[in-house]
N, C-alpha and C positions, 0 to 999 in steps of 0.2 A: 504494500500500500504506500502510494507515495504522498509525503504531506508538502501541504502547502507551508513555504517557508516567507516571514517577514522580515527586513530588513529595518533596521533601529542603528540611529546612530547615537554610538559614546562617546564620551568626554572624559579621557583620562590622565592625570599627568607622570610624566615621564619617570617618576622612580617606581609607580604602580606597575605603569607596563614593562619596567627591569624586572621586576620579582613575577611577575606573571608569564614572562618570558623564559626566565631561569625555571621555574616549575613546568612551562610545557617542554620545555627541553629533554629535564629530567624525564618526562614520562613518555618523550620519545615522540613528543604531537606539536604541531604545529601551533601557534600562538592563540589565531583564529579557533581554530578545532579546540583548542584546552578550553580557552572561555567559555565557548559553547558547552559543554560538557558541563564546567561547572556553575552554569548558569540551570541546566537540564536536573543536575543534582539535587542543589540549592531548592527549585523550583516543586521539584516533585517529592521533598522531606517535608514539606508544606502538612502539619496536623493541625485540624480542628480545636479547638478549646473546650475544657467541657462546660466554660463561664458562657461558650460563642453557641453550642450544643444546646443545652437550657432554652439560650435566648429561643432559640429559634423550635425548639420543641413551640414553647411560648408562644409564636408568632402564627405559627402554623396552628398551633389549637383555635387560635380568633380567629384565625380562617376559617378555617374551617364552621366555625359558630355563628360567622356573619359579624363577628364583634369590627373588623378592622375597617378602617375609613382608607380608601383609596382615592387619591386626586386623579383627575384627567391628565394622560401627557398635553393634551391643547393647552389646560389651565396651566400649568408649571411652565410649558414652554413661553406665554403670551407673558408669563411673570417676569422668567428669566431673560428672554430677551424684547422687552419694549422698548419702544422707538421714540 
């Protein structure tokens, strides 16, 4: 399966990208390829909270109950961007 990949530009300065050079080196990868990697890491150790878990049991039960007031994207939009 091939994914669609996005391109994002960084802003790093020069003693970052020494040491992030010196460590793709060591593991034999390319500068580009290391970051990526350990951005993919990084990215996917990503756990939930069970303070964040709660909430959202929480949110979903008012959902479900009809408790929760939902705005229009029109109304938020006309808010956020008036002329």
């Amino acid at each position: 399966m091939i994914q669609q990949k996005n391109r994002k530009e960084i802003a790093l300065d020069d003693q970052t990208i020494a040491l992030l050079q010196i460590q793709a080196e060591r593991e034999g990868r390319k500068l580009k390829n290391y970051m990526e990697q350990v951005l993919k890491e990084k990215a996917n150790s990503f756990q939930l909270s069970d303070e964040y878990k709660a909430m959202m049991d929480t949110m979903l039960d008012r959902h479900e109950k009809g408790q929760v007031n939902y705005t229009p994207w029109d109304e938020v939009k006309s808010k956020l961007f008036k002329k």
